[in-house]
C-alpha positions as MATLAB code, in Angstrom:
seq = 'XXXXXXXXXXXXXXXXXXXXXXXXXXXXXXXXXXXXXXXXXXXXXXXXXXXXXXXXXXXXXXXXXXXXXXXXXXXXXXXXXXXXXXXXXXXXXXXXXXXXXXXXXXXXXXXXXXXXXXXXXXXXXXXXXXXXXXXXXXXXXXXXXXXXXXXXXXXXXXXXXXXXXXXXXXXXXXXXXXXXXXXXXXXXXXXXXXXXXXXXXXXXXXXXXXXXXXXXXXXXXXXXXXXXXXXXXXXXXXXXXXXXXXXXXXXXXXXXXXXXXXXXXXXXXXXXXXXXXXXXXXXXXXXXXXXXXXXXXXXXXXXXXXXXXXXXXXXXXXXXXXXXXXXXXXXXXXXXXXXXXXXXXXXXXXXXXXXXXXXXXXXXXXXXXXXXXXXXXXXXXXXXXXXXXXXXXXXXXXXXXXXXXXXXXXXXXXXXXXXXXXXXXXXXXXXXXXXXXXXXXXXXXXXXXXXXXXXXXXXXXXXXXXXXXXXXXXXXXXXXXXXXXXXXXXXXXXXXXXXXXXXXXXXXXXXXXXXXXXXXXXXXXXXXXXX';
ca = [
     129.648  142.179  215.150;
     132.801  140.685  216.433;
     130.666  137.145  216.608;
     129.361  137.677  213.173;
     132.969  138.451  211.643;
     134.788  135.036  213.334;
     131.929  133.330  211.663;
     132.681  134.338  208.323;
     136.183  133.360  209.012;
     135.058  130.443  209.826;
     133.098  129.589  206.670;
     135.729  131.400  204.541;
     137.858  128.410  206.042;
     135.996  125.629  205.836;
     135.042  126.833  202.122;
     138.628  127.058  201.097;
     139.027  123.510  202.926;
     136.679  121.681  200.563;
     138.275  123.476  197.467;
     141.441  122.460  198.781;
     140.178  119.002  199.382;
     138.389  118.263  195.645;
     140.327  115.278  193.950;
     142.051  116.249  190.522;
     140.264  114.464  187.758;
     141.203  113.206  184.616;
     138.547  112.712  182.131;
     140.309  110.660  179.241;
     138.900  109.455  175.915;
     139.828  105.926  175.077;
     139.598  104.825  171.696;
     137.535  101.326  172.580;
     135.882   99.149  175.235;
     138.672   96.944  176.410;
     138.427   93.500  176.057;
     140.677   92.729  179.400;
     142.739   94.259  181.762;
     144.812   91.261  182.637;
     148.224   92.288  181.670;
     149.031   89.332  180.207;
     145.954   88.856  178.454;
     145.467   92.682  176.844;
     146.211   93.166  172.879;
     145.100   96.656  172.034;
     147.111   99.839  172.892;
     143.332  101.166  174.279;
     143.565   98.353  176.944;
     147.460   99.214  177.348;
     146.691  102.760  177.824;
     144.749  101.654  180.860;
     147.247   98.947  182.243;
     150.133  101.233  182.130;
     148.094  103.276  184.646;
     147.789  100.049  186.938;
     150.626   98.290  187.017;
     154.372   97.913  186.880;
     156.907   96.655  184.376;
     160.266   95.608  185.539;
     160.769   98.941  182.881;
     158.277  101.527  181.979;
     157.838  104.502  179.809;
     158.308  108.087  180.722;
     156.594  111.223  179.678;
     158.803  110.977  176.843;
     157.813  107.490  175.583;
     161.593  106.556  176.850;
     162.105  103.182  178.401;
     163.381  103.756  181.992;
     163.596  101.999  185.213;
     160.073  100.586  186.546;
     159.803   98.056  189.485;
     163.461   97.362  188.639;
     166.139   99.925  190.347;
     169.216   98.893  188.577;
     170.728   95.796  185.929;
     173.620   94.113  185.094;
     173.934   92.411  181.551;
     176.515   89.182  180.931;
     179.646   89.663  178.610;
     177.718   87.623  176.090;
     174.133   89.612  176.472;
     172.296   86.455  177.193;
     171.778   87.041  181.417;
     169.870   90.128  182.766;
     170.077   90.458  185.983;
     167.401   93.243  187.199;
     167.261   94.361  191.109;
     164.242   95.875  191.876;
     163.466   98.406  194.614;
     163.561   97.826  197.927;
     159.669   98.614  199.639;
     157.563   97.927  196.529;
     154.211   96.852  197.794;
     150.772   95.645  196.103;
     147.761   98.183  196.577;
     146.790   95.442  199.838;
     149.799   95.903  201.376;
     151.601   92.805  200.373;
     155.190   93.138  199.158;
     155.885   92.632  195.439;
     158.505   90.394  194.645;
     161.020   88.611  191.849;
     158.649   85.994  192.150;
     155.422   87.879  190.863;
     157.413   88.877  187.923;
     158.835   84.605  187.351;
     155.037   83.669  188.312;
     153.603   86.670  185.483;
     156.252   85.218  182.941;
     155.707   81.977  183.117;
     152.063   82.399  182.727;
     152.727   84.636  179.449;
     154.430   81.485  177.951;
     152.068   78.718  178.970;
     149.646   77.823  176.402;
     146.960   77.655  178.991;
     146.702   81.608  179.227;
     146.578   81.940  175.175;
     148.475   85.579  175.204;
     148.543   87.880  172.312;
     151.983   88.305  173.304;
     153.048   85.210  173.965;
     156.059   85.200  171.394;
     157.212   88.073  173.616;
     158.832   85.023  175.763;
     160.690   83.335  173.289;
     163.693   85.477  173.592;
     163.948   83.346  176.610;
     165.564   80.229  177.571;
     162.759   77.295  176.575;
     160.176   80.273  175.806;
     158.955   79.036  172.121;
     159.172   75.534  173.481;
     156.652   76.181  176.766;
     154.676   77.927  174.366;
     153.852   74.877  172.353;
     153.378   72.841  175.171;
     157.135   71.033  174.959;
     158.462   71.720  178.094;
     156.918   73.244  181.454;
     156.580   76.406  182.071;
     158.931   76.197  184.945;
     161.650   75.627  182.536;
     161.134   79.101  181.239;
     164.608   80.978  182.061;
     163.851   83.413  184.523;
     164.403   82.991  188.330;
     164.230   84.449  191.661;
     167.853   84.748  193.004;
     166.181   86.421  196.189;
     162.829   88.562  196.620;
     164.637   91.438  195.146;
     166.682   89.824  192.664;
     165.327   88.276  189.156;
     167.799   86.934  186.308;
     166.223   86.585  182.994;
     168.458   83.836  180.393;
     168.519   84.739  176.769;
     168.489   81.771  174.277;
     170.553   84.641  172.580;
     171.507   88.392  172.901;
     168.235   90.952  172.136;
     169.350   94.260  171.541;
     165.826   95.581  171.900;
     164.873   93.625  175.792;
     164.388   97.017  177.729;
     161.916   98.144  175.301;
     160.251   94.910  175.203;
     159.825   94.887  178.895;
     158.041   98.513  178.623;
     155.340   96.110  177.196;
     152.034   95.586  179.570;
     152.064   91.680  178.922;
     155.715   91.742  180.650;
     154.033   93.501  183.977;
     154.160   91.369  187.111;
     150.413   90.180  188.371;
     149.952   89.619  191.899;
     150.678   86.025  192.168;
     148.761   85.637  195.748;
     145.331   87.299  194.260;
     145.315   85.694  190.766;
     146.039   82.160  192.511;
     142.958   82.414  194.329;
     140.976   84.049  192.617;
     141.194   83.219  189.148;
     139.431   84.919  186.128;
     137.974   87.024  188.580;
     140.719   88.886  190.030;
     140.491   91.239  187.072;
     137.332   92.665  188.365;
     136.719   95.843  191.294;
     137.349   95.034  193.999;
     139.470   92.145  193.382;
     142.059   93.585  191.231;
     145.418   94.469  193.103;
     147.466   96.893  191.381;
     151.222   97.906  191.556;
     151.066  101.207  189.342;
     150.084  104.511  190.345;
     146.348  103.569  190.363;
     144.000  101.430  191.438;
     140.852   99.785  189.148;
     137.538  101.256  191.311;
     134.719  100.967  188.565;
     133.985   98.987  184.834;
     130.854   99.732  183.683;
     130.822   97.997  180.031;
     131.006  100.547  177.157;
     130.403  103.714  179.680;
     133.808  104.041  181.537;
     136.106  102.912  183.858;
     137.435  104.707  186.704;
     140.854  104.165  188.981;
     142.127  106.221  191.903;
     145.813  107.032  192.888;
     147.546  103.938  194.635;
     148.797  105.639  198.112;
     151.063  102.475  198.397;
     152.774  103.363  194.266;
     156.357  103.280  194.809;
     156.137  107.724  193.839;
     152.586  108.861  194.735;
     154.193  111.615  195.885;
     154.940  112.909  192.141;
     151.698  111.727  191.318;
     149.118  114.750  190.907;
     145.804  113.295  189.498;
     143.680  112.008  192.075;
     141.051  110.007  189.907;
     140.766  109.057  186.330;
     137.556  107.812  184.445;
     138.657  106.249  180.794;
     135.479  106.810  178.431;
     135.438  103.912  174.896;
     135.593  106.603  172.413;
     135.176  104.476  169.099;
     132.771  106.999  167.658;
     135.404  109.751  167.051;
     132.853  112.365  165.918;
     130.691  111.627  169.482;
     134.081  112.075  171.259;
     135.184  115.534  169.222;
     131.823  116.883  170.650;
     132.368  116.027  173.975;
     136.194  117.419  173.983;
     134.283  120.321  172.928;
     132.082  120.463  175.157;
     134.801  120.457  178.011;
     133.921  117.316  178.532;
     137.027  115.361  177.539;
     140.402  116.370  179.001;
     141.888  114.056  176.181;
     141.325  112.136  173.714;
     143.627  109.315  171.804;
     142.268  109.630  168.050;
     140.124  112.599  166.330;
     138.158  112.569  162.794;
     141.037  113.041  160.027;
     138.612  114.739  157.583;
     138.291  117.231  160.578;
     141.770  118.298  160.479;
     142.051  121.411  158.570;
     139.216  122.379  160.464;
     140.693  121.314  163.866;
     144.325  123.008  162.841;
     142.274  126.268  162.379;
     140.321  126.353  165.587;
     142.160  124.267  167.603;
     145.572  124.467  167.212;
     146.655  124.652  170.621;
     144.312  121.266  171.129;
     145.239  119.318  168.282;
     148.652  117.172  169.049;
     149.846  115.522  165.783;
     153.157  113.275  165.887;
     155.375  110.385  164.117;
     154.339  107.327  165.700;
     155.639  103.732  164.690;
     152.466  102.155  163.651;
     151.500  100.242  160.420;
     147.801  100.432  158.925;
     147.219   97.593  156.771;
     144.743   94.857  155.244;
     145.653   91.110  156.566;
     144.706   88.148  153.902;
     143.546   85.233  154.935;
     146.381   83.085  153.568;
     145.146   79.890  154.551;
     141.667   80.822  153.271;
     140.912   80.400  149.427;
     141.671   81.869  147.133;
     143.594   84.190  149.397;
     145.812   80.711  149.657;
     147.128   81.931  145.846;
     149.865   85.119  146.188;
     148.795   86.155  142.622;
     145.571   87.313  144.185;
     147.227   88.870  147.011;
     149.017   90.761  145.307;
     146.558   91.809  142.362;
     144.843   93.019  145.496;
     147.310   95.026  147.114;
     148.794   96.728  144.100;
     144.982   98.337  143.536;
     144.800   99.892  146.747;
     144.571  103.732  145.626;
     147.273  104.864  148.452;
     147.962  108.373  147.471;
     144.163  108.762  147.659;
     143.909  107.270  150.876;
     146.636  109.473  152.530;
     146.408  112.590  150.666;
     142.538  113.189  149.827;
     140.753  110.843  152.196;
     142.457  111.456  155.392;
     145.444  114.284  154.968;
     146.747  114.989  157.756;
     150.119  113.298  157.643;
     149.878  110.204  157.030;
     152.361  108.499  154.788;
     151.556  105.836  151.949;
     152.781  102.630  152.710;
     155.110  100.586  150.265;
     156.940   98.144  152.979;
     155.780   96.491  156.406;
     158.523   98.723  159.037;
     157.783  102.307  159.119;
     160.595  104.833  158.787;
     162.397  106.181  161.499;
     162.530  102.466  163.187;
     166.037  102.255  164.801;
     168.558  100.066  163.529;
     167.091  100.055  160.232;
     168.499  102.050  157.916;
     166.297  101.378  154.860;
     163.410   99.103  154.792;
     162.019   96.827  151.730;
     159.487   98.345  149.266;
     156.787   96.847  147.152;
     158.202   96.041  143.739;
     154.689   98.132  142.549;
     156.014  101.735  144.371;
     157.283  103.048  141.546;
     154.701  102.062  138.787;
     152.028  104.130  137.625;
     148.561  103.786  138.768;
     147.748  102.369  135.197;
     150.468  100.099  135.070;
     149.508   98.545  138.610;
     145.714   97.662  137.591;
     146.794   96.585  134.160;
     149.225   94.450  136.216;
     146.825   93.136  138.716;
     144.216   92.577  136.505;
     146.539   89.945  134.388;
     147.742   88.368  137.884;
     143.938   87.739  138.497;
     143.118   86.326  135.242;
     146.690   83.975  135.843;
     144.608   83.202  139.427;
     141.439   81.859  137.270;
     139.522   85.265  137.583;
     138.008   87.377  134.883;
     134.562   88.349  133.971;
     132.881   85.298  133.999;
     134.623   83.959  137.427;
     134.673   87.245  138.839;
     136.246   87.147  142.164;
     134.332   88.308  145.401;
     135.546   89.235  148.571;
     134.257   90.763  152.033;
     136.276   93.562  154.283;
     135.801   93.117  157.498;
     136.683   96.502  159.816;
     135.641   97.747  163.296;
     132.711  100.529  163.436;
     134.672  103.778  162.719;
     133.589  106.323  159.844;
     137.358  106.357  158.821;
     137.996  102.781  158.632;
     134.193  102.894  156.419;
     135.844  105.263  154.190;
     139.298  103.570  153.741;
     137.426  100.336  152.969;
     134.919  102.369  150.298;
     138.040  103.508  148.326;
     139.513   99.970  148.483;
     136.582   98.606  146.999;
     136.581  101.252  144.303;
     140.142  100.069  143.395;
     139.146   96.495  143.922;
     136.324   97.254  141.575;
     138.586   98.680  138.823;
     140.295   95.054  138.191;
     136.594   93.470  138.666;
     136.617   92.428  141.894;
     133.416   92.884  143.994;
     133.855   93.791  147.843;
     131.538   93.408  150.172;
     131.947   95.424  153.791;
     131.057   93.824  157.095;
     131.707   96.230  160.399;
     131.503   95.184  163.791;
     132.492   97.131  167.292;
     136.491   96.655  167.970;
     136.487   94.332  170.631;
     134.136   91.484  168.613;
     136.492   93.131  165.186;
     140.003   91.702  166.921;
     138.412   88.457  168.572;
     137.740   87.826  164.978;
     141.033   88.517  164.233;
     142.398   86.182  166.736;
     140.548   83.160  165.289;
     141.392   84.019  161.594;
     137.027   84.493  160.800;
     137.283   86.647  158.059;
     138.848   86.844  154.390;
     140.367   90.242  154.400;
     140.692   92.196  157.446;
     141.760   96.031  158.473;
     144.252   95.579  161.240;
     146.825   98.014  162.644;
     149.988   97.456  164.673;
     151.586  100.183  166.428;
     155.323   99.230  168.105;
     155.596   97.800  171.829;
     159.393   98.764  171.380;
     161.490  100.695  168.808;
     162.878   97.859  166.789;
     162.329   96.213  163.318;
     161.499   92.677  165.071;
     158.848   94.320  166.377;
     156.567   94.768  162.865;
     158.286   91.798  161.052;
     157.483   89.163  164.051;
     153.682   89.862  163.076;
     154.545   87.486  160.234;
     156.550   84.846  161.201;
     154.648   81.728  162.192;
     155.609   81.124  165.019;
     153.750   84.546  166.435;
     150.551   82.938  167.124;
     147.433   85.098  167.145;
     148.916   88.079  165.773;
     149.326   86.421  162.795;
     146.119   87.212  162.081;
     146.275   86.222  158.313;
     148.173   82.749  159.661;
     150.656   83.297  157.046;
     153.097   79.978  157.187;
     156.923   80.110  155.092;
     159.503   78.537  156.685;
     162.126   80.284  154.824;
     160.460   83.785  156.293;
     160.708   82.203  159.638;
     164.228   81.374  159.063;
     165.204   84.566  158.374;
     163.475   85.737  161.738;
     165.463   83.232  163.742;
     168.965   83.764  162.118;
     168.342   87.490  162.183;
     167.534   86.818  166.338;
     171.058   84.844  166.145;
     173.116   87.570  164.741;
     174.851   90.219  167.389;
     176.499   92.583  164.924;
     173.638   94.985  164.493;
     174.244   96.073  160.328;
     174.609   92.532  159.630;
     171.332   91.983  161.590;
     169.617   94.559  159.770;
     170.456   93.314  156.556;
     168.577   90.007  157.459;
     165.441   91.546  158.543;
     165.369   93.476  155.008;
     165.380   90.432  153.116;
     162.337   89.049  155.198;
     160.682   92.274  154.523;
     161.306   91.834  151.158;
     160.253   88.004  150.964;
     157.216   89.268  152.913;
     156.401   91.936  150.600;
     156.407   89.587  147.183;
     154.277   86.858  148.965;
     151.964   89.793  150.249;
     149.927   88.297  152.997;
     149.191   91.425  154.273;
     148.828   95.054  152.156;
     150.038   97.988  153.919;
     148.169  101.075  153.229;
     149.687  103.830  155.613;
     152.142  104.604  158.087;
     150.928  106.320  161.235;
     150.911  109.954  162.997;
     149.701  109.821  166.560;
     146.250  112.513  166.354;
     145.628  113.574  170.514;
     142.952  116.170  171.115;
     144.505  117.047  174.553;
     142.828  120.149  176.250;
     144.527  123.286  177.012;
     144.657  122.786  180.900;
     145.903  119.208  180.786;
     149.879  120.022  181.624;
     152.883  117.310  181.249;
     151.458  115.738  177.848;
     154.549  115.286  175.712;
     154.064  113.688  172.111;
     156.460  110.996  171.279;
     156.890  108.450  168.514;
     155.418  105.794  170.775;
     152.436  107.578  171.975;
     152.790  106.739  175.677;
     151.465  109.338  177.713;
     150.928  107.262  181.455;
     148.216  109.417  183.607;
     151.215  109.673  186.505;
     153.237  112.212  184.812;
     149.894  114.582  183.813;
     148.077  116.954  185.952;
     145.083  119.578  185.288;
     145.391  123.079  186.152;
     142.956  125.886  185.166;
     140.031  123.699  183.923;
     137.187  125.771  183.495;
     134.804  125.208  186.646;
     131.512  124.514  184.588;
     133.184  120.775  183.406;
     130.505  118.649  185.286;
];
């Protein structure tokens, strides 16, 4: 008896071991199939979402979508603003054990600037010394103005003062790469295996279009805070796939949900559903230097018919707000933003309107004008582009849609194949700059629509030029403006952030930039059927 009773102890213990053992798990819906992981290479916030998880930014966001101290520790600033100097902390090490040093972060700039790498967010460097003119292949990208003072000391020169740097360097293409892996290894150091990571996880699997799956970095500067153990990322494009699977218990999270689900969603789910203000612009980019998209008059014949109010309030309603200018509200140091000359007008005065601008632009019924939408696969973005077609159709224009998956969607993007496109932009830091850069020309392949006026891009630069931060905003406004009567894109709405996040999933905290990095969550109470 006594025999039989220590053996029951002992399986009572070992059972309570292995419970006490099992990793915490994060099962997190990703809205798309990233097309890199390469900090310096990524351009969608689905592929940020996953690099904020793996590496480190000399600053980083908090649970609260804050910009706080990353690999750096402390900073000093020059009298004039235009010298950073950023100290970062003492015993930071790659996931192989090799230190991490001012010169990853001079070796991870200077490749965001050089040509050769073709970044998104390449423009992201002109703010410093020689930045614009590495960029374009001027100067080499050792002339870039950031330095290694010592392994634990980088300066960063300023061509002049930017009131917005922390926030910029929150951004995953201003993470440091491991110089000694990407050196030798090329293209290929992205992959399993290969990959060395800095952040509080570390890349284990990429299976294409089925998920990807990292594990906590025991070498991250705090995986002692960090609770979850493992986290797979699942390409959620299909939102209506991933609503069953949140479910279903299936998803812990998920970053977008179907918006003609949401009365239904606040009535069943309303401790799941997690709508926010978020700084993000939905709009259609023109193909400026495409005809006839090359003529403003039918740029603007175009975005004047764009039933809005339909969009927002009937089509999708669940927050979002029609858009009439290029910066969203609530952007800081931006007191009022440009609006549309059309905002005011009634919806027969702006088709009577564009309907004369076409016929001004050689169109009418017997040149009618024909155009294709191009959109990634989403039911949403289907619908958005049906009722711009129907308003497109009521000043005799004939659209055509053309959908492809996201990642093939933005590469088209890139490379300016299409005529009109959806597109989206959602802030890297809280500033005006940061939605009127996507038009200067200067901005590369964000510029999707390669829209080209000098006098726009000389607002941008004196506006860059100007310290005092009223007279600075005053600048930006009349580039909105200028932006908004040349119309070379159409915004249609201004975002909400829409997170199914699961009861059990603790630490989530919505903010207006949507930043919720894996290290600051942790699951408690999931029900024990979930896989």
């Amino acid at each position: 008896m006594r025999a039989l009773s220590l053996a029951l102890v002992l399986v009572g213990a070992l059972v309570s071991g292995a419970m006490a053992a099992e990793p915490m798990i994060y099962y997190r819906g990703n809205s798309g199939e990233p097309d890199t992981l390469d900090p310096q290479k990524v351009s969608g916030t689905w592929e940020g979402s996953i690099v904020r998880d793996l590496f480190l930014g000399l600053m980083i966001n908090n649970a609260r979508g804050e910009a706080v101290a990353g690999a750096a520790e402390r900073w000093d600033v020059s009298a004039d603003g235009r010298v950073y100097v950023f100290h970062l902390r003492k015993g930071l090490v790659w996931s192989d054990g090799e230190p991490l040093t001012a010169d990853d972060f001079v070796f991870s700039f200077r490749r965001l600037a050089d040509p050769a790498t073709a970044a998104s967010y390449a423009s992201n460097m002109f703010v410093f010394e020689n930045g614009e003119a590495i960029n374009q292949g001027k100067l080499p990208k050792e002339r870039l103005g950031v330095r290694a003072l010592d392994p634990l000391t980088l300066e960063l020169r300023l061509h002049t003062p930017v009131p917005y740097l922390l926030e910029m360097l929150t951004h995953a293409a201003s993470y440091a790469v491991p110089r000694h892996v990407v050196e030798k290894k090329g293209a290929q150091w992205v992959r399993p295996g290969v990959m060395v990571t800095s952040g509080a996880y570390t890349l284990v699997e990429w299976r294409p279009h089925d998920r990807i799956r990292a594990d906590k970095n025991p070498r991250f500067y705090d995986a002692a805070n960090v609770a979850i153990d493992q986290v797979f990322y699942y390409p959620t494009e299909d939102e209506q796939t991933a609503l069953k699977q949140f479910r279903a218990g299936e998803l812990d999270s998920n970053d977008q949900f179907p918006a003609r689900q949401y009365g239904w969603l606040k009535t069943n789910m309303p401790q799941q559903i997690r709508v926010a203000p978020w700084l993000g612009l939905y709009y259609y980019a023109f193909n400026s230097a495409r005809p006839p998209f090359t003529d403003k008059r039918v740029r603007q014949a175009l975005s004047m018919s764009i039933p809005r109010e339909d969009i927002t309030d009937k089509l999708l309603a669940y927050g979002v707000i029609p858009a009439y200018s290029i910066v969203p509200p609530g952007v800081a140091h931006y007191p009022e933003a440009a609006t549309a000359p059309f905002k005011s007008w009634s919806r027969e005065k702006r088709l009577s309107t564009a309907r004369a601008l076409l016929r001004e632009a050689g169109y009418g019924p017997d040149h009618p004008l024909e155009v294709t939408i191009s959109y990634n696969s989403n039911k949403d973005h289907k619908k958005i582009a049906l009722a711009v077609a129907y308003g497109w159709k009521q000043i005799g224009v004939t659209a055509r849609l053309f959908n492809v998956e996201a990642k093939v969607h933005y590469n088209n993007l890139k490379i300016a194949d299409f005529e009109v496109a959806r597109a989206a932009w959602i802030a890297d830091y809280n500033d005006p700059e940061n939605f009127l850069f996507l038009l200067d020309s200067h901005t590369g392949q964000l510029n999707y629509g390669q829209y080209d006026n000098p006098r726009y891009d000389a607002l941008m630069a004196k506006a860059a030029r100007t310290l005092d931060l009223d007279a600075r905003a005053k600048i930006l406004h009349e580039a909105e403006a200028m932006a908004l009567g040349d119309m070379p894109i159409a915004p249609i709405y201004f975002y909400v952030s829409r997170n199914l996040v699961q009861t059990w999933v603790k630490g989530w905290e919505d903010n207006i930039m949507d930043a919720h990095p894996t290290r600051y969550l942790k699951i408690e109470g999931r029900p024990s059927m979930r896989r």
